[in-house]
Backbone as a chain_set.jsonl record, in Angstrom:
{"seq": "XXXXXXXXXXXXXXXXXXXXXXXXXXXXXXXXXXXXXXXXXXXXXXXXXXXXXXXXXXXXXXXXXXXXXXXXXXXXXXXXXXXXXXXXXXXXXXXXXXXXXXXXXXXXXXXXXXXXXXXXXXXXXXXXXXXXXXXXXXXXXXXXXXXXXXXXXXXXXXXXXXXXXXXXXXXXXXXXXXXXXXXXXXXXXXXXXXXXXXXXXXXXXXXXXXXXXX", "coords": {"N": [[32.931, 19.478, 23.322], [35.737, 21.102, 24.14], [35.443, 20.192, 26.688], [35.177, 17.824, 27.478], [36.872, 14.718, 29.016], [37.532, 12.798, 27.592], [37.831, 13.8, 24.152], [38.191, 12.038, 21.979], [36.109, 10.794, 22.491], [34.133, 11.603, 21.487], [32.153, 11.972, 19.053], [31.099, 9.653, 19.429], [29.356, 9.853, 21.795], [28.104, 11.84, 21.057], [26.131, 10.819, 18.348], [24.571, 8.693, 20.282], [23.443, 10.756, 21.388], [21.701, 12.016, 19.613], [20.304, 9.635, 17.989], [18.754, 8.952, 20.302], [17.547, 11.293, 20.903], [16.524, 12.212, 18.694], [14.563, 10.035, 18.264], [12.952, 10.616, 20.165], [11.331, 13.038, 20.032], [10.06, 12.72, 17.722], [8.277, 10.498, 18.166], [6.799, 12.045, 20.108], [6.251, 14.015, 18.029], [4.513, 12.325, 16.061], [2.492, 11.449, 17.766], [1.605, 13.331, 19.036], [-0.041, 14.694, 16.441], [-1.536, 12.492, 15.381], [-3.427, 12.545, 17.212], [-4.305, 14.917, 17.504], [-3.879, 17.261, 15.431], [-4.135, 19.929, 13.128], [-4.994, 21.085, 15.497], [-3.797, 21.68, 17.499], [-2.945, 22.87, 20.49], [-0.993, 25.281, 22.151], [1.188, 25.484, 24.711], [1.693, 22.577, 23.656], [0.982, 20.687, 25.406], [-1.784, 21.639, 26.457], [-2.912, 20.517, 24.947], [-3.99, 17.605, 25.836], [-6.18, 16.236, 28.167], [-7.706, 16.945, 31.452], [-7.064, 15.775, 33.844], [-4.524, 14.363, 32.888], [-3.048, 16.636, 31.843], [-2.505, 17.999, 34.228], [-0.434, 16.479, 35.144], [0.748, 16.03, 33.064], [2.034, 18.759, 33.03], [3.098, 18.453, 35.9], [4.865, 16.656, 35.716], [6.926, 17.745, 33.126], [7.648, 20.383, 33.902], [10.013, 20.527, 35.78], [12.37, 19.331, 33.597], [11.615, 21.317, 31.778], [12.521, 23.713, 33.239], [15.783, 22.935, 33.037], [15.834, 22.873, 31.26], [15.502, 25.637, 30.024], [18.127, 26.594, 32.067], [20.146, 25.457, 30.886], [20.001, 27.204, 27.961], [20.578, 29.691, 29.364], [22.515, 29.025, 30.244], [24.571, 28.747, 28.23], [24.708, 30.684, 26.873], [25.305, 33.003, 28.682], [28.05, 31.648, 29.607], [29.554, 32.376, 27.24], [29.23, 35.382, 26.815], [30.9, 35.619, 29.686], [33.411, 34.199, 29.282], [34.443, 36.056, 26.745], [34.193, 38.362, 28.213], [36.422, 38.302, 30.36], [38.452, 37.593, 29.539], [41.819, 36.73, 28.725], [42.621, 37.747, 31.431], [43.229, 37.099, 34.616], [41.287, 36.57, 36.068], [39.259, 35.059, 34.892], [39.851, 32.166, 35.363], [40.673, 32.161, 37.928], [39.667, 31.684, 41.114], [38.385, 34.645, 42.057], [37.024, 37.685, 43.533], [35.703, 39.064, 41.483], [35.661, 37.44, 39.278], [33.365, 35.808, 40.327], [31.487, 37.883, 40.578], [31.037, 38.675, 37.861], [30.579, 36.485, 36.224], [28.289, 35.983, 38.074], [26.828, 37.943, 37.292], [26.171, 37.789, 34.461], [24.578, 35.483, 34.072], [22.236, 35.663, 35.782], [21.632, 38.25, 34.305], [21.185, 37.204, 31.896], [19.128, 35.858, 32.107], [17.33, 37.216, 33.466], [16.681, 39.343, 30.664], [15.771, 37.593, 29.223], [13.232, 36.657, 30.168], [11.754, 39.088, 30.38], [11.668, 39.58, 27.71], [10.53, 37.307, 26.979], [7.438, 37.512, 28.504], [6.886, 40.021, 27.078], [6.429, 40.009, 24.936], [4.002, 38.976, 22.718], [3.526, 37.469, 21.129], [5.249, 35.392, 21.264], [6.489, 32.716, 20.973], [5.822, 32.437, 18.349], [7.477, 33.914, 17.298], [10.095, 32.9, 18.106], [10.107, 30.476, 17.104], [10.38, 31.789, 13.876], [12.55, 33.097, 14.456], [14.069, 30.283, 14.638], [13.592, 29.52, 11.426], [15.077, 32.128, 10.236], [17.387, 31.345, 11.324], [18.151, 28.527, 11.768], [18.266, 27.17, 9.168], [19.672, 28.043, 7.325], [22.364, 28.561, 8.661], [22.238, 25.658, 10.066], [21.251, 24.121, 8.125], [21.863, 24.784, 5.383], [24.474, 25.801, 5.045], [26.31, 23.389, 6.167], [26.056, 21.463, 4.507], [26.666, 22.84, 2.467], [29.491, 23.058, 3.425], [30.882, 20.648, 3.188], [30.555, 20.293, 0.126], [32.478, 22.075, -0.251], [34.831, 20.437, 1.024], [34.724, 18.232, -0.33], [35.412, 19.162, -3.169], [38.063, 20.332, -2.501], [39.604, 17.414, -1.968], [38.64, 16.59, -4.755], [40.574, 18.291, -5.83], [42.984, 17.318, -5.148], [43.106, 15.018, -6.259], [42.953, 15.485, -9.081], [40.953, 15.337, -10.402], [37.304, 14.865, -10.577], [34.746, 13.668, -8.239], [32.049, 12.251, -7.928], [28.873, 11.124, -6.104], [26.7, 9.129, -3.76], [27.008, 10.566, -1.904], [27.108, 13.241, -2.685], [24.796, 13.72, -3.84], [22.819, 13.098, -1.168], [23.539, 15.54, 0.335], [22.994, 17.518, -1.529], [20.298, 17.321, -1.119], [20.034, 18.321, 1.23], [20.372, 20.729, 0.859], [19.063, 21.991, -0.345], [16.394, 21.626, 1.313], [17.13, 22.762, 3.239], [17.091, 25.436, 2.633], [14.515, 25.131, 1.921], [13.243, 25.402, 4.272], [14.097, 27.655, 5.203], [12.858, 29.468, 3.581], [10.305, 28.839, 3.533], [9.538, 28.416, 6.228], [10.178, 31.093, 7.14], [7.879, 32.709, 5.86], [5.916, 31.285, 6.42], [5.553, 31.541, 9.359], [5.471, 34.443, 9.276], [3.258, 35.151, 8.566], [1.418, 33.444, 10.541], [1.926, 35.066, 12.636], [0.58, 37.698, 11.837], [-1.876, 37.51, 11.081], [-3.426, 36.282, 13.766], [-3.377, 39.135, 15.143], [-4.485, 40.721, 13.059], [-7.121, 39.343, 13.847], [-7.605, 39.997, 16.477], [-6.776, 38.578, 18.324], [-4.363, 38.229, 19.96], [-3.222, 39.096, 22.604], [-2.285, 41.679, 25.359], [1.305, 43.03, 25.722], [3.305, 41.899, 28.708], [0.672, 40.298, 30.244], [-1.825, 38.627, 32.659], [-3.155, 36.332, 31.3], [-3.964, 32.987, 30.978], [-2.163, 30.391, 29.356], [-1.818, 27.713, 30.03], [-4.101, 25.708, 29.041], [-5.646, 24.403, 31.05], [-7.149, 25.287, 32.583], [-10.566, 26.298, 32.032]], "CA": [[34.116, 18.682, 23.085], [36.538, 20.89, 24.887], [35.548, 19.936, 28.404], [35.368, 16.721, 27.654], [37.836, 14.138, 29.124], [38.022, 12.0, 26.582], [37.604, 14.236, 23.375], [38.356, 11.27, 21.289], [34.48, 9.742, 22.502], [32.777, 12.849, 21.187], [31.265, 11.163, 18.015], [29.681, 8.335, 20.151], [28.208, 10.625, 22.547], [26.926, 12.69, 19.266], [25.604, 9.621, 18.043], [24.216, 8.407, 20.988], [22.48, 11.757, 22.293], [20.699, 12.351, 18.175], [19.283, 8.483, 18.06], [17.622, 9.096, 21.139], [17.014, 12.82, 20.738], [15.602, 12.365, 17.112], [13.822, 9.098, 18.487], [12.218, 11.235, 21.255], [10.939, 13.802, 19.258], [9.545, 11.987, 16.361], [7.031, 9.643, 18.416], [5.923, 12.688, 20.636], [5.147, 14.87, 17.213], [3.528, 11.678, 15.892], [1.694, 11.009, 18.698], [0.207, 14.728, 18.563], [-0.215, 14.973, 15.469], [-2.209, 11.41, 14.932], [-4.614, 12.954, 18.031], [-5.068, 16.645, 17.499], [-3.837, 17.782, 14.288], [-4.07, 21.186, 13.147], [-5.904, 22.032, 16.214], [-2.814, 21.172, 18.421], [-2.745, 23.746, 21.737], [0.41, 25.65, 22.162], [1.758, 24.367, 24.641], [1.34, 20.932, 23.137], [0.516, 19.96, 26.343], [-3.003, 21.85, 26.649], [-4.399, 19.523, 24.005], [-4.776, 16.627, 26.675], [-7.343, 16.097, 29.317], [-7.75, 17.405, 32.271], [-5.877, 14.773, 34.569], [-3.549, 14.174, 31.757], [-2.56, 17.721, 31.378], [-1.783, 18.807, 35.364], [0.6, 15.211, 35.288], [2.738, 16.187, 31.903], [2.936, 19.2, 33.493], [4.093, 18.523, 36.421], [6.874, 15.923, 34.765], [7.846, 18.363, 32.424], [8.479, 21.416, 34.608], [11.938, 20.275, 35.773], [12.693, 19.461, 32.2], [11.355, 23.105, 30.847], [13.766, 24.52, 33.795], [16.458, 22.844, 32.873], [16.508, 23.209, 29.223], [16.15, 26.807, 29.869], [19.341, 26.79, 32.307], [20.98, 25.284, 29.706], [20.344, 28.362, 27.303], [20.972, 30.393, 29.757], [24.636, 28.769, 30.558], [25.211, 29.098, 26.73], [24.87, 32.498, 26.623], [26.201, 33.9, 30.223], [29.106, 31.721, 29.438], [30.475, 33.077, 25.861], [28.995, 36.665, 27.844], [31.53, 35.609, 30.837], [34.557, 34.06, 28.404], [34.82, 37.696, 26.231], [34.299, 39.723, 29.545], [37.158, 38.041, 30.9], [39.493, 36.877, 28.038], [43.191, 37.644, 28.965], [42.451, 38.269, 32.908], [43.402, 36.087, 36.036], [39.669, 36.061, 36.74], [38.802, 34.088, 33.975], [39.653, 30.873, 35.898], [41.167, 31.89, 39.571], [38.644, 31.995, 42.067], [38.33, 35.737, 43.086], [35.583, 38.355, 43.799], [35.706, 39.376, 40.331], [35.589, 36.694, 39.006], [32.424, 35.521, 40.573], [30.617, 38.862, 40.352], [30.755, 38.441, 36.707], [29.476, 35.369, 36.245], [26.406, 36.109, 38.342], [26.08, 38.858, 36.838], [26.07, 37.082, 33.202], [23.481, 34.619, 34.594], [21.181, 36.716, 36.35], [21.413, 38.792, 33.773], [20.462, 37.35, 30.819], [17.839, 35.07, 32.655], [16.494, 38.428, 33.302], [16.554, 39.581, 29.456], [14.645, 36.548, 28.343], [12.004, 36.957, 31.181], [11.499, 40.67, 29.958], [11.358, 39.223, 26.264], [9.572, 36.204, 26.939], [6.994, 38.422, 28.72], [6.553, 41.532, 27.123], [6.711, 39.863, 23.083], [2.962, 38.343, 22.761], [3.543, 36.367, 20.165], [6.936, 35.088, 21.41], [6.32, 31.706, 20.445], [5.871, 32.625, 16.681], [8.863, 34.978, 16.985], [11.368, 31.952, 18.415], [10.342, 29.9, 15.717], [10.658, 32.529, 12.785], [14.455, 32.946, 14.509], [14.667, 29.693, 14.057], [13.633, 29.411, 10.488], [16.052, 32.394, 9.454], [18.862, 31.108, 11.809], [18.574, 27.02, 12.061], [17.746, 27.08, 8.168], [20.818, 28.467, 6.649], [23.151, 28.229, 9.993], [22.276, 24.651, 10.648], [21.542, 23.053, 7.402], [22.532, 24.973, 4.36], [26.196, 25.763, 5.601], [26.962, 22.464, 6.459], [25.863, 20.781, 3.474], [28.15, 23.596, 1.39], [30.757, 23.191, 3.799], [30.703, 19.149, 2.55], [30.826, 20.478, -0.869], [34.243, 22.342, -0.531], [35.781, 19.379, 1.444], [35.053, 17.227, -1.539], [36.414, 20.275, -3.828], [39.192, 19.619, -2.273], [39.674, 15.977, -2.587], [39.317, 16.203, -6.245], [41.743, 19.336, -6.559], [44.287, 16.936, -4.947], [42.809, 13.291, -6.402], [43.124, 15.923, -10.071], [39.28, 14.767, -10.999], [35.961, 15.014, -9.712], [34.187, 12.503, -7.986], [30.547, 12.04, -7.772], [28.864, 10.014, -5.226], [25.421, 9.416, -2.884], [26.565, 11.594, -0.603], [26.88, 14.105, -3.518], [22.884, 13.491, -4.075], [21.992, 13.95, -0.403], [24.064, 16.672, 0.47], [22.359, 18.732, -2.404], [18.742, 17.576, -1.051], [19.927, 18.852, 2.383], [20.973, 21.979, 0.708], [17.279, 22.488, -0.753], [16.067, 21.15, 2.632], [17.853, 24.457, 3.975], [16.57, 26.161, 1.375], [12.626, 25.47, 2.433], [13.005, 25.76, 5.881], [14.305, 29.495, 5.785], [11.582, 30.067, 2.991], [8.663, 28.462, 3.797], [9.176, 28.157, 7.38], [9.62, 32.483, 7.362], [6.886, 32.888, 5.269], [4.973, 30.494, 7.313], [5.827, 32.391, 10.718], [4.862, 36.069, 9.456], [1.73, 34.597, 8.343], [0.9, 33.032, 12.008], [2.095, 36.81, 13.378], [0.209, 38.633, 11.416], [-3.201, 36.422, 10.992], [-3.857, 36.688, 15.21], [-3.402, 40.417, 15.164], [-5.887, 41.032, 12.587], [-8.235, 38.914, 14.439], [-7.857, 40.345, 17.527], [-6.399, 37.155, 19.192], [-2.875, 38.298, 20.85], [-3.212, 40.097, 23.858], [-1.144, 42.513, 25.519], [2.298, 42.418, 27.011], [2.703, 41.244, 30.323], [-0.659, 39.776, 30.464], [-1.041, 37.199, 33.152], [-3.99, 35.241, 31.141], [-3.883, 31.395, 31.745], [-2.356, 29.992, 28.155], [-1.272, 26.604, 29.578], [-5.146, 25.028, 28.359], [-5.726, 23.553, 31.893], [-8.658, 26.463, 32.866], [-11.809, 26.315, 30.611]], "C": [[35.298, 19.196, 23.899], [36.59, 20.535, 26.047], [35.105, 18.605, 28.458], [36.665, 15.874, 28.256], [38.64, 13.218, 28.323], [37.663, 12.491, 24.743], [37.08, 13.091, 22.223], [36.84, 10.368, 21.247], [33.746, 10.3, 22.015], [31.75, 12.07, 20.091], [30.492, 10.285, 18.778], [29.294, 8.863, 20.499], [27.649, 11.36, 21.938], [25.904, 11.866, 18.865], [24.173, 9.086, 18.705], [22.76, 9.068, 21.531], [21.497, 11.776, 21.109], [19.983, 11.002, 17.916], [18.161, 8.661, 18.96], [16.881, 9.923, 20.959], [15.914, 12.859, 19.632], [13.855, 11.119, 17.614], [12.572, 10.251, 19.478], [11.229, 11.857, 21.186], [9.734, 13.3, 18.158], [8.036, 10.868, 17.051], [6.378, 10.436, 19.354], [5.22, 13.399, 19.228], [3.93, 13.953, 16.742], [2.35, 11.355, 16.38], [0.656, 12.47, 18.741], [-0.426, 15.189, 17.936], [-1.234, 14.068, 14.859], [-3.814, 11.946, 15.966], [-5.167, 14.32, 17.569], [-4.821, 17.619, 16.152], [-3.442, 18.948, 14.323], [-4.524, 21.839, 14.627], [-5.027, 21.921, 17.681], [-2.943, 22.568, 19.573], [-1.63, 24.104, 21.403], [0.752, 26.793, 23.994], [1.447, 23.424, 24.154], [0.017, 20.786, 24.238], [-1.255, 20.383, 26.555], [-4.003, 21.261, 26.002], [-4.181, 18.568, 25.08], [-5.689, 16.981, 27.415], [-7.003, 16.93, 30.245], [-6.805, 17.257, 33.311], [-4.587, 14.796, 33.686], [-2.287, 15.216, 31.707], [-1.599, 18.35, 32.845], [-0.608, 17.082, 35.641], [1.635, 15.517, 34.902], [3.248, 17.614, 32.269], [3.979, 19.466, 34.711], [5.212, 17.347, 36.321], [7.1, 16.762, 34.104], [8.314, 19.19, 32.695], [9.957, 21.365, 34.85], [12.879, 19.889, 34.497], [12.924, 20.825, 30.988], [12.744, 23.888, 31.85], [15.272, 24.765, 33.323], [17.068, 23.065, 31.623], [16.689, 24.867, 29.115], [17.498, 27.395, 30.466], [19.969, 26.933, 31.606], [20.731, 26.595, 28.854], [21.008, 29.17, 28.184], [22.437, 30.688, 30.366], [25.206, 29.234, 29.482], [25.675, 30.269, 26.577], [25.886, 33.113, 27.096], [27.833, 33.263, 29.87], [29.814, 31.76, 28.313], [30.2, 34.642, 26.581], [30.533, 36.765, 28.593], [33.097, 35.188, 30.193], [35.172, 35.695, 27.713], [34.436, 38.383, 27.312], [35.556, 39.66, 29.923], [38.517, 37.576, 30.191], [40.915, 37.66, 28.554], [43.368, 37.914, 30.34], [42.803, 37.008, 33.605], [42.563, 35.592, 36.045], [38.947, 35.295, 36.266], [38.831, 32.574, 34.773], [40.278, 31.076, 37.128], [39.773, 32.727, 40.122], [38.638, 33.586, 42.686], [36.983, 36.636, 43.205], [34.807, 38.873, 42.072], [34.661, 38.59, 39.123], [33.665, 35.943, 38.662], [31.347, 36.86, 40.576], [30.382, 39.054, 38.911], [29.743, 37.675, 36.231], [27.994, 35.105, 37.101], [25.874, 37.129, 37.642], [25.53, 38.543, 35.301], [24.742, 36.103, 33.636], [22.485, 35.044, 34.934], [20.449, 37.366, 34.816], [20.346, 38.296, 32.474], [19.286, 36.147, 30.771], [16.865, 36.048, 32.556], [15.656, 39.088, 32.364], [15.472, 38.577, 29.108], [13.919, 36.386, 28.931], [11.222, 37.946, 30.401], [10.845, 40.219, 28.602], [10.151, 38.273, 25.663], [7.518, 36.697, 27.626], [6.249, 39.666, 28.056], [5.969, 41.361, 25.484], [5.25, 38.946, 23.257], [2.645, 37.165, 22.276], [4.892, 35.749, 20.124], [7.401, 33.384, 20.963], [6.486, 31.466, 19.119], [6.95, 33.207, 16.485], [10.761, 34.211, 17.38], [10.943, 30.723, 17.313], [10.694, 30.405, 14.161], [12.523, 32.877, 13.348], [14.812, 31.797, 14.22], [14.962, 28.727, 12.7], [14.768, 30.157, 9.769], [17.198, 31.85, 10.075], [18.89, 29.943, 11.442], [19.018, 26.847, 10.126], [19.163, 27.087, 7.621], [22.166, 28.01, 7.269], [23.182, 26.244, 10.07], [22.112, 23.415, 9.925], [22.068, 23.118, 6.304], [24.131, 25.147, 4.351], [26.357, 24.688, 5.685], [27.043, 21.517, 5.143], [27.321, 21.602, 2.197], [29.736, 23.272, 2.02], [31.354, 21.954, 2.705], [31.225, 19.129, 1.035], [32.424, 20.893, -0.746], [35.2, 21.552, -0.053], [36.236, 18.542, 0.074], [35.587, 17.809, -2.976], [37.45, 20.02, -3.45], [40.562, 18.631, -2.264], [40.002, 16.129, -3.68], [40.279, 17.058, -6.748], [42.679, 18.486, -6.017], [44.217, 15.702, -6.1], [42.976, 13.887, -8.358], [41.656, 15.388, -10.841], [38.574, 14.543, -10.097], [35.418, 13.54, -9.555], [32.483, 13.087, -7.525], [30.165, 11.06, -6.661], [27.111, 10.167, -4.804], [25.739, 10.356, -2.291], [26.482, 12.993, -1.294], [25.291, 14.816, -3.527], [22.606, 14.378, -2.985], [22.649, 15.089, 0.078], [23.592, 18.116, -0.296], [20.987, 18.573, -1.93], [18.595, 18.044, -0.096], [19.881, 20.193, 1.849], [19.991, 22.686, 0.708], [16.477, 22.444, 0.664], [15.9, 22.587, 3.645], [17.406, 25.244, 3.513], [15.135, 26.343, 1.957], [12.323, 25.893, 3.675], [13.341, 27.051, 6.523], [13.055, 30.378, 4.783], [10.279, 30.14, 3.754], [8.6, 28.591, 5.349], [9.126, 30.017, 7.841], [8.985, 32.871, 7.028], [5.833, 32.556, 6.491], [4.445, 31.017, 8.698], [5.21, 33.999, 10.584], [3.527, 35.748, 9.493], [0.823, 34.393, 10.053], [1.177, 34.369, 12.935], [0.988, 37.462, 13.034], [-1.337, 38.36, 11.649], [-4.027, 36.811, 12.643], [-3.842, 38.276, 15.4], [-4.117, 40.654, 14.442], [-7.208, 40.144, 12.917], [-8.556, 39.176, 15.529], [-7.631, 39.606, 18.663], [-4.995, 37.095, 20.042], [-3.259, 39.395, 21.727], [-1.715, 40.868, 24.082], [0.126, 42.429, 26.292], [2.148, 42.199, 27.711], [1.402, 40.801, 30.654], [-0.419, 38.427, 31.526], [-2.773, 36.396, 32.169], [-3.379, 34.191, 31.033], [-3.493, 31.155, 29.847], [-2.028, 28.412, 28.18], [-2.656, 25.47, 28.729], [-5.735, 24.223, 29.672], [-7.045, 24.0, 32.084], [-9.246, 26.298, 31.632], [-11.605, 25.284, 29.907]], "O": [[36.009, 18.344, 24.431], [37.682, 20.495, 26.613], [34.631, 18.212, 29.523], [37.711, 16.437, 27.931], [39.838, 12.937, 28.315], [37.251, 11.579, 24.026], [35.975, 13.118, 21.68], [36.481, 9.572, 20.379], [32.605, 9.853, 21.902], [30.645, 11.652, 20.435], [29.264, 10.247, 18.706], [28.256, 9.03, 19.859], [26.495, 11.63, 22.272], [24.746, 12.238, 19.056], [23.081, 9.007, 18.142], [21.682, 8.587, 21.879], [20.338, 11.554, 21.46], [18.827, 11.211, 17.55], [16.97, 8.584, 18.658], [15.674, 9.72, 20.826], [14.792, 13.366, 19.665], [12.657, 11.306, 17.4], [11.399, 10.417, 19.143], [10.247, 11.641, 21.897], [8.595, 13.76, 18.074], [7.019, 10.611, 16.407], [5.319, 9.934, 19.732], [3.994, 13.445, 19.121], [2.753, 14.303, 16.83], [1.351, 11.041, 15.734], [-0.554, 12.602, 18.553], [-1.315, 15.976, 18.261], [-1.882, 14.525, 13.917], [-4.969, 11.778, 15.574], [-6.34, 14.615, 17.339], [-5.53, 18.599, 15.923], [-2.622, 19.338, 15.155], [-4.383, 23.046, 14.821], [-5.558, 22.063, 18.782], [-3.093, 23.543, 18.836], [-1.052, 23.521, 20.486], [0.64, 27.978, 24.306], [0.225, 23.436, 24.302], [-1.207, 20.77, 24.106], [-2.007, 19.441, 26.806], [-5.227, 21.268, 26.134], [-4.241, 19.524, 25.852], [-6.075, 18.148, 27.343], [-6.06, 17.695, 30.042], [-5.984, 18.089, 33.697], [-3.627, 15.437, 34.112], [-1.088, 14.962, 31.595], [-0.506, 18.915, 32.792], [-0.115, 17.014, 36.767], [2.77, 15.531, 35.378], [4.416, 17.933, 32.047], [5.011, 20.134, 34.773], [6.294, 17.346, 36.908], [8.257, 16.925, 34.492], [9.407, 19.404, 32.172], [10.853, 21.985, 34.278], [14.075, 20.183, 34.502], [13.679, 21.16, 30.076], [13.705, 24.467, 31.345], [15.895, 25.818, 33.19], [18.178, 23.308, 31.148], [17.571, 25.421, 28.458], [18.084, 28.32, 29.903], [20.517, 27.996, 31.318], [21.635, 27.351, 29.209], [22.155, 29.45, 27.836], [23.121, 31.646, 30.725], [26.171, 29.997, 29.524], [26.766, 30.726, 26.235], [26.894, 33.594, 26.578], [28.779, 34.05, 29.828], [30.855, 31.103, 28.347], [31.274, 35.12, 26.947], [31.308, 37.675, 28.3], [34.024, 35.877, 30.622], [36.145, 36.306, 28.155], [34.391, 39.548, 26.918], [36.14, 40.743, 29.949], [39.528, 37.239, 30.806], [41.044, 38.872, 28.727], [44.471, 38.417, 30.551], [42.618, 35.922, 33.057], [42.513, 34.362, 36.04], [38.029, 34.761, 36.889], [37.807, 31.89, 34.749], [40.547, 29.985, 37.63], [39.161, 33.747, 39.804], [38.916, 33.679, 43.882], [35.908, 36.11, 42.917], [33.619, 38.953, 41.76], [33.64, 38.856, 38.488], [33.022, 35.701, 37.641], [30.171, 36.496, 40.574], [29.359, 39.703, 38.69], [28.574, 37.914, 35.928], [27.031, 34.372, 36.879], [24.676, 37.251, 37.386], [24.463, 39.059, 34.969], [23.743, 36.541, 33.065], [21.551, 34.732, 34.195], [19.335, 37.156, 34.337], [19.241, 38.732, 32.153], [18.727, 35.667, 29.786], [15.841, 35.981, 31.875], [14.495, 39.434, 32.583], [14.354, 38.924, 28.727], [13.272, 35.534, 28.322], [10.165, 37.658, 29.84], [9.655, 40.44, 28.377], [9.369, 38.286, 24.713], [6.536, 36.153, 27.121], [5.207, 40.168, 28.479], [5.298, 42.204, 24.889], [5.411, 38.046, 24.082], [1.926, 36.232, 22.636], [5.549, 35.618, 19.091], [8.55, 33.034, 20.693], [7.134, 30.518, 18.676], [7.487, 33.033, 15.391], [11.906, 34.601, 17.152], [11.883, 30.14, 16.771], [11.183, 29.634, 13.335], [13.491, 32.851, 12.588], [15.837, 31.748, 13.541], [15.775, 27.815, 12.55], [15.458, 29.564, 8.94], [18.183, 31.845, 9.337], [19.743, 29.834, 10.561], [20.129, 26.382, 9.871], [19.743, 26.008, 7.51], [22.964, 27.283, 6.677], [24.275, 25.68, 10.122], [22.401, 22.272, 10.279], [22.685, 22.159, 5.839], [24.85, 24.532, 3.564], [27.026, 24.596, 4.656], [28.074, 20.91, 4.854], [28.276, 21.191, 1.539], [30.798, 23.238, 1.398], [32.047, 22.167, 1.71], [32.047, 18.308, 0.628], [33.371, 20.179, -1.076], [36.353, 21.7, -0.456], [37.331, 18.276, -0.42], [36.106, 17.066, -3.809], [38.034, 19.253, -4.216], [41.771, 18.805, -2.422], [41.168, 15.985, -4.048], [40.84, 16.847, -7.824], [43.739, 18.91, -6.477], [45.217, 15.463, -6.776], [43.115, 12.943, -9.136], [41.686, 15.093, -12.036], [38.899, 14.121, -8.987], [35.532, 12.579, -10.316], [32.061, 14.093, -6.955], [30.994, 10.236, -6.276], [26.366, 11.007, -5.307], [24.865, 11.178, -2.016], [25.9, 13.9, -0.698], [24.856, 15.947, -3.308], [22.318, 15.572, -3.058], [21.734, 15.89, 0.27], [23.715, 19.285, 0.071], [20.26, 19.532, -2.19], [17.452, 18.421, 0.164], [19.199, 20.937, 2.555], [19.792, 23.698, 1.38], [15.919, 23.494, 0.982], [15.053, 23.127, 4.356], [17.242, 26.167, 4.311], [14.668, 27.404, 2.371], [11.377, 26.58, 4.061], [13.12, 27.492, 7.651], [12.515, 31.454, 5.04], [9.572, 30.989, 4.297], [7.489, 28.905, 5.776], [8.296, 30.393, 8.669], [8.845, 33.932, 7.636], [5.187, 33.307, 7.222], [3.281, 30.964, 9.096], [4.648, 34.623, 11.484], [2.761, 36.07, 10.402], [-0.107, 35.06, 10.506], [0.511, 34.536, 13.957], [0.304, 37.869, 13.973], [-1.945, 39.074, 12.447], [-5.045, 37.501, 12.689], [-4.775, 38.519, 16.165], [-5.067, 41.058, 15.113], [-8.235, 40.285, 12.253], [-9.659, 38.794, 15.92], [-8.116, 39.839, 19.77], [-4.615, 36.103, 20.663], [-3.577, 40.521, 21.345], [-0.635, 40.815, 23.493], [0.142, 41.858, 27.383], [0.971, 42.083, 28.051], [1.137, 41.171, 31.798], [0.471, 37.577, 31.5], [-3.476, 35.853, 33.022], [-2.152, 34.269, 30.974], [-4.296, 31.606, 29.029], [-1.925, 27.737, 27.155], [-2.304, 24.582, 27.952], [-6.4, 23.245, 29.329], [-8.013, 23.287, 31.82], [-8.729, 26.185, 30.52], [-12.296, 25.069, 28.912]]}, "num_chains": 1, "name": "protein.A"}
């Protein structure tokens, strides 16, 4: 929103990007989920064919790149903001300036190479972050926030009001609730399970996991 030009459009382009986004989402899980089930590959993509499989990936490569840029802007630039906070260099072009910011970039491209790399089960370990983080962070907070707005309200309006959004706001809350339970539960389980079977190999390994070989 702040580097927007027109702040005031943000909601539509919210709007806009989560119809599609949600839409997007929702008829690929279906679609994998109606073919392969439990027995889904990971990547997705290794449950197709043969042909099938060297196609989606090469359409989705420039997609996987870019989505990881994107983290990697996120980061480098809150990294490159508190490096620079209070300084010239923050926004005038100088050597500084720009030796930062590569170095923020580089850098923590680098880090999540190393991580992505070296962690075996890194797959199970970015979804268990984002059971304890999304869970609480992304749906229980917001739902409470909701609550103290409408606290609020009735400390001015001098009486409580009830409503639907009352309802779902409490089934999000629970919502939040399962998805830091069950979904960290769920995650040690899938950690732990391959290691006593002997099924996670060792860091840096280059074996083949996209499903294309064999």
């Amino acid at each position: 929103m702040s580097e927007m030009r027109r702040p005031q459009d943000f909601f539509k382009a919210l709007y806009a990007c989560m119809v599609w986004v949600t839409s997007a989402y929702l008829a690929f899980f279906m679609v994998v989920y109606a073919y392969c089930g439990k027995w889904v590959a990971s990547p997705a993509l290794g449950s197709a064919g043969l042909t099938i499989k060297i196609i989606a990936y090469a359409v989705a490569i420039p997609g996987m790149i870019a989505g990881a840029m994107i983290c990697v802007h996120t980061v480098a630039k809150s990294l490159f903001v508190r490096l620079l906070k209070g300084s010239r260099h923050l926004t005038e072009d100088t050597p500084i300036h720009w030796l930062v910011w590569l170095a923020c970039t580089f850098g923590t491209g680098l880090i999540g190479w190393i991580l992505s790399e070296a962690i075996p089960f890194f797959g199970s370990l970015v979804s268990l972050i984002g059971a304890l983080g999304f869970g609480p962070l992304g749906i229980c907070i917001p739902a409470i926030l909701w609550f103290a707005m409408q606290r609020q309200k009735a400390d001015r309006a001098r009486h409580s009001t009830y409503s639907v959004g009352t309802l779902l706001h409490g089934l999000v809350f629970v919502l939040g609730l399962f998805v830091t339970i069950g979904g960290t539960y769920a995650n040690i389980v899938e950690i732990t399970h391959p290691y006593q079977a002997g099924k996670i190999s060792a860091p840096f390994t280059c074996r083949d996991n996209s499903g294309i070989v064999g």
